[in-house]
N, C-alpha and C positions, 0 to 999 in steps of 0.2 A: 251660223245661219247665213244663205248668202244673202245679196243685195235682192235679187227675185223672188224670196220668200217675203225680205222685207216689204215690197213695194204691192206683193200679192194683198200683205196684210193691210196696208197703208189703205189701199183701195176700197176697202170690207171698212175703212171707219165713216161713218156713215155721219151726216149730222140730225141733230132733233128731227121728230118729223116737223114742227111750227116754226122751225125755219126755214126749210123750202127754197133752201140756197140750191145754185148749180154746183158740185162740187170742182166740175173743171175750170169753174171761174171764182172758184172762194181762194183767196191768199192763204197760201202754207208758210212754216216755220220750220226751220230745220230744229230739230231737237235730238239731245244723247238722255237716254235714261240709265243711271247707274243707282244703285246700293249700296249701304255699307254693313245691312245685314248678313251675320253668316247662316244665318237661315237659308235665305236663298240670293245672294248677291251675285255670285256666279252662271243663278239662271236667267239675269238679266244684262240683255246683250248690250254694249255702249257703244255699238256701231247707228252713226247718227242719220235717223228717218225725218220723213216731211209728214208734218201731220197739220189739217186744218187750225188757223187762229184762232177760229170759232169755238176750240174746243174744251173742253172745262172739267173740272177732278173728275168726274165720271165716267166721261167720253176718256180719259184717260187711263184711267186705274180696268179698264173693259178693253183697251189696247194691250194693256203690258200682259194681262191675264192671258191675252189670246197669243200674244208671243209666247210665254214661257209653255201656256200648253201645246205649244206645236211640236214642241220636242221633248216634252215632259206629261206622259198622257196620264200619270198619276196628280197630277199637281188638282190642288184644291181648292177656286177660286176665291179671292180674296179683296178686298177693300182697304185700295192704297189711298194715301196724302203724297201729298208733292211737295218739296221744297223747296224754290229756288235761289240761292241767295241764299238770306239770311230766312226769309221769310214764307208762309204756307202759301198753295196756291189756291183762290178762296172762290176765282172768278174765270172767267176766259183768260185763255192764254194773250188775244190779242187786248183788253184791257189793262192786262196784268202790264205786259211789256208798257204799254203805253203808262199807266199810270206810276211805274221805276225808272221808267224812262230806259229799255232794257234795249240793245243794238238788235233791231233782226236780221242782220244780216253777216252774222256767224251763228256758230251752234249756240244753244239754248241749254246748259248742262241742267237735268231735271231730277231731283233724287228722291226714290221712293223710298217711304214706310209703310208699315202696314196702318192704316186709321185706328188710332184709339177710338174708343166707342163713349160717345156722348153721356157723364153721367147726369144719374136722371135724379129729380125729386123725390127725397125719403120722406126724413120726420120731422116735424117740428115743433119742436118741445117749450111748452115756456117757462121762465123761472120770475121770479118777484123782483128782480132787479139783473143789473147788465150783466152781459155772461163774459169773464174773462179771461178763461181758457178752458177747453177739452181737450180728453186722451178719448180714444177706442181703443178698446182691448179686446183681447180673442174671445169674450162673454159679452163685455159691457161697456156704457159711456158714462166717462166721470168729466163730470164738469163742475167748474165754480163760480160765485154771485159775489157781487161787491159787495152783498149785506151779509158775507161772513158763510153762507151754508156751502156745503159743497154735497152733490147731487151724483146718484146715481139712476142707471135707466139702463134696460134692455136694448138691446139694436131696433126692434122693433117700436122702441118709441115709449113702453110702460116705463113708469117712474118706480125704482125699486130702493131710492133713500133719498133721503132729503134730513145731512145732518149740520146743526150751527157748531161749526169750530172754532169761530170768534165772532167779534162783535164789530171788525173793520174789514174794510175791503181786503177779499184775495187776490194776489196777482198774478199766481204761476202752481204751476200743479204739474209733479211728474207720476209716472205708475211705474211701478215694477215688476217685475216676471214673477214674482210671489204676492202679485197683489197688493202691495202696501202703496200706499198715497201720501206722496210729499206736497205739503201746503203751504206755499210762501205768502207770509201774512204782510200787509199794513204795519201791522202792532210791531213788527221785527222776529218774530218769533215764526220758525221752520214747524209746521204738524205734522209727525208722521203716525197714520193711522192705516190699520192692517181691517182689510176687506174682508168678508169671507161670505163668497160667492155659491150658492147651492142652487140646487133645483136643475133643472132641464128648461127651455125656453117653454114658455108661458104657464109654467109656475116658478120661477127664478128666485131669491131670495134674498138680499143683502143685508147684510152686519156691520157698522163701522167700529172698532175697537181703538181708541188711545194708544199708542205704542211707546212714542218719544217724544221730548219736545228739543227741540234743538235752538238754545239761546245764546247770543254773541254779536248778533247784527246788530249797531246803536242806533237804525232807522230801518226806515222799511223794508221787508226783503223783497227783491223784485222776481228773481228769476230763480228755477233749480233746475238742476238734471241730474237724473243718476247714471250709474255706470252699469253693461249691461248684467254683472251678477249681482247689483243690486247690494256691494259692499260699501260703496264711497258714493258720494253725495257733493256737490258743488252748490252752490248758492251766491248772487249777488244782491246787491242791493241800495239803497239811497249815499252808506254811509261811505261810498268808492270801495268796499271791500269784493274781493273770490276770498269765500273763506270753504274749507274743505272739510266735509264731515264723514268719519265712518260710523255708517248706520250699519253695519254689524249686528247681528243680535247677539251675537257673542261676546260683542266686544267691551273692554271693564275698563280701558285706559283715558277714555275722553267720558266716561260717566262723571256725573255731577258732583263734586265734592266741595265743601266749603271753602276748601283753600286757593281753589279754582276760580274763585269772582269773586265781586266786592259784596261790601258788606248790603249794600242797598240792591244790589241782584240775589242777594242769597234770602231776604225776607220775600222777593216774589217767587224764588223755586219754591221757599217751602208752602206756599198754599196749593199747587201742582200734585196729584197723585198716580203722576204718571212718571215715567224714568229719564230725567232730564241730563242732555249731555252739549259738553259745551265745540267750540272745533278740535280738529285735529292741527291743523293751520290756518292761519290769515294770510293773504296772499296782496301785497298792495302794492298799485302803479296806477293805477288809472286816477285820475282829476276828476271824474265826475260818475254821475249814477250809473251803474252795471244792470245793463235789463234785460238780457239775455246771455246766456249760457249755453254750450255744447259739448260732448266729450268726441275725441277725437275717432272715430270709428276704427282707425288702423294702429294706432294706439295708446294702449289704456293709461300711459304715464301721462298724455298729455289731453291738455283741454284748451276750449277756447272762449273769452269773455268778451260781450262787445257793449260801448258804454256810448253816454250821451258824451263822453268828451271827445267824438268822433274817432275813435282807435279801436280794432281791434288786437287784442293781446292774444299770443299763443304763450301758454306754461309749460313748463316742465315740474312736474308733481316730486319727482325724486330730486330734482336739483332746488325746490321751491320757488322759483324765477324763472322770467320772460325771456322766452327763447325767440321770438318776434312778436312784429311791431306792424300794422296795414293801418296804417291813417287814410283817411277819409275826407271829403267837405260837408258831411250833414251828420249829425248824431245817427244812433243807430237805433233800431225798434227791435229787432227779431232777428235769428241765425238760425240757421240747419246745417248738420254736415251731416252730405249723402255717404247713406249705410256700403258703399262700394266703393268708391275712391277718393272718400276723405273730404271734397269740394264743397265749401262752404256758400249758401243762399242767406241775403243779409236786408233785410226792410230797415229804410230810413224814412228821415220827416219829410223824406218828395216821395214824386210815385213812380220810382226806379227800384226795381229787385236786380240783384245786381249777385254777380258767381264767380265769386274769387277763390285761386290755386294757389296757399300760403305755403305748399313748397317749391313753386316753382319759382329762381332765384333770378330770373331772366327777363326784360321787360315789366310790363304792367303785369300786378298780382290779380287784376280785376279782367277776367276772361270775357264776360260778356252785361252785358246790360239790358235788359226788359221791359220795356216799353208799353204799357195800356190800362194803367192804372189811371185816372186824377187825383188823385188822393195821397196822404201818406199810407206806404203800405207799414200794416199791423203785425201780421204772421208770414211767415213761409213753413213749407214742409215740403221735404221729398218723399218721393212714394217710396213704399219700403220693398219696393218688388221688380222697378224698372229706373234705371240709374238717368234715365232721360228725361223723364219726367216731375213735375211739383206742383205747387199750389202754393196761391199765395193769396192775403186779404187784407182789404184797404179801409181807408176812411170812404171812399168814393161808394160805401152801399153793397160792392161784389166781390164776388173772389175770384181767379182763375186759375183753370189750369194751362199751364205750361209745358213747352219740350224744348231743351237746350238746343237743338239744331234750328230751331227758329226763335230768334231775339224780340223781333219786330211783333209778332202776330200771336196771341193767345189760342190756344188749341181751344179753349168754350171758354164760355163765361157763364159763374152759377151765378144766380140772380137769385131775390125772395125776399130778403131785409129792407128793411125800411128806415134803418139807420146806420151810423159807422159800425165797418166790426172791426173785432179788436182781438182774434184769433182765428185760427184754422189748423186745422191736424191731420195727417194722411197714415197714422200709427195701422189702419190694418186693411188692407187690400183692397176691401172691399166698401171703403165706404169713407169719405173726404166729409169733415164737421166744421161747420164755422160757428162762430158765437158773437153775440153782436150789444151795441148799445140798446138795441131795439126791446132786448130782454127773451130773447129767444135763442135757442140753440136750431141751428138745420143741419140735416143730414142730407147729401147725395151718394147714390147709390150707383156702382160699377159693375 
């Protein structure tokens, strides 16, 4: 495109009508817009224009549109964000500069995306006591209560179970692609209990069924996660263990036998009349309580533990031992590693979300750090459909969503609680869940 097409357009940007500015007397900024999308990065020219101060994400994303459609009569207008820096662009351009304290007097490098779209208020569910963690599933929402139930509901909000699996607080809850629910108790003791999901949306059905119990943990279990066929099972907990379970249905080698535990653990299997199985491994190195778990997405020998002794540990499952080490300066709450390139998101006792590269062997393991929380954050989750984006939830009452290319500045912020929360789950596309001290579960909706 040459410079006269550019300046043609320049001219056509118009400001507010209630501003009522002269535009040959309003101050410009030279500005380059580039992409790094391969959608369309190439239809976006980085030969750098002057566009009014004044001008703000709309008056912008209404510019870029009219460029690419001039040479692109197919193109389908769109609703860009800006980022410059580290950070979105939220306000005018000549604010923005002033309040980064940004030079105007070189280019301005500005990089578009396309806007994610604001989600909006679903459901909100309440349970009898605090909610401390939910899954969504391609049916349903399972969530769990410190008084022991753990609860299922439609997306739409109806309650389809509400079953006591013990009698102490639950801490952690995973699902698996067959349905079955891993429930890490208080008591120390792992529930896994098989769902069975019927009906059509609004007549839905659910069933909780006893499957296993998985005993070994000498205190409380804090954390689980399964592996994606739903064969192996990780679990931490109070006692500094990763202990490693195959949840197999098939499997006959870690079932419960007497010779297997002591004599004062074999008088409480036997009041159990369900099939109790003990690990496969123990796995020990951390110094203090393990409360969050993840398995590696890229692969399946290896996983990662993160503990209140400020460390996270990476395993190797075949070799039974720590293949790395990421120490820290705050204990740790919460982990995810994104379903694409393995990148782990880690909540600690501040209110920094922080995304560290545990194979990258060069410089700081800590890529970025995320800023907008007051509170400790509680949960993280990556979206399971866009490797840029997550979620995360705090003591401070909110949760947000986030995009890796901006550190500084939250993409929204879901409001509604009215006290700490102490989860959040992005498991299906459509719909981000927090759980809260407040005793309610909410959904927003995408």
């Amino acid at each position: 495109m040459s410079s006269s097409d550019h300046e043609e357009q320049v001219n056509g940007f118009e400001p507010s009508d209630d501003e009522q500015l002269d535009e040959a007397a309003m101050p410009h900024f030279t500005v380059s817009f580039f992409s790094n999308d391969e959608q369309f990065k190439d239809k976006i020219s980085e030969t750098a224009v002057s566009v009014p101060s004044t001008s703000e994400p709309e008056h912008l994303s209404s510019f870029v549109n009219q460029n690419i459609q001039a040479n692109d009569d197919e193109w389908e207008t769109k609703t860009f964000d800006f980022i410059i820096g580290n950070n979105f662009l939220r306000k005018s351009l000549f604010d923005f500069a002033d309040m980064m304290q940004i030079s105007t007097e070189s280019v301005i490098k500005i990089e578009c995306i396309v806007r994610e779209p604001a989600p909006t208020p679903g459901q909100d569910l309440p349970h009898d006591d605090w909610v401390g963690c939910v899954r969504v599933t391609d049916k349903i929402i399972v969530s769990s209560c410190y008084d022991g139930h753990l609860y299922c509901w439609s997306h739409d909000g109806k309650q389809l179970l509400k079953e006591q699996i013990c009698e102490e607080p639950i801490k952690s809850i995973a699902v698996d692609k067959q349905n079955r629910v891993y429930v890490a108790s208080q008591n120390s003791v792992v529930y896994v209990y098989k769902l069975d999901v019927k009906g059509k949306t609004g007549a839905m059905r659910v069933t909780a069924t006893p499957s296993i119990h998985l005993r070994g943990h000498e205190r409380s279990a804090e954390c689980v996660a399964v592996n994606k066929d739903g064969t192996k099972l990780i679990s931490g907990g109070f006692d500094n263990h990763l202990k490693v379970w195959n949840v197999d249905e098939k499997d006959e080698l870690t079932k419960y036998t007497s010779s297997k535990v002591g004599k004062d653990s074999a008088k409480k299997l036997k009041t159990d009349n369900v099939e109790t199985r003990v690990p496969l491994v123990t796995l020990t190195s951390h110094k203090d309580a393990i409360v969050a778990a993840a398995w590696d997405p890229l692969n399946d020998k290896h996983v990662f533990s993160a503990s209140w002794d400020h460390e996270i540990l990476v395993w190797d499952l075949e070799m039974g031992g720590v293949i790395g080490r990421e120490p820290a300066q705050k204990a740790f709450t919460a982990i995810s590693a994104n379903p694409f390139n393995g990148r782990l998101l880690t909540g600690s006792t501040d209110p920094i979300v922080r995304l560290w590269d545990t194979r990258d062997r060069e410089g700081s393991r800590v890529k970025q750090s995320f800023s907008g929380h007051s509170g400790w954050v509680s949960g993280v989750s990556w979206s399971p459909t866009n490797e840029n984006l997550f979620v995360s939830s705090s003591f401070d009452k909110a949760s947000h969503m986030w995009d890796v290319r901006s550190a500084k500045t939250p993409l929204y912020k879901l409001a509604g609680h009215t006290d700490r929360l102490l989860c959040v789950d992005w498991s299906h596309p459509d719909f981000i869940a927090t759980g809260s001290v407040d005793c309610t579960l909410k959904t927003y909706c995408r």
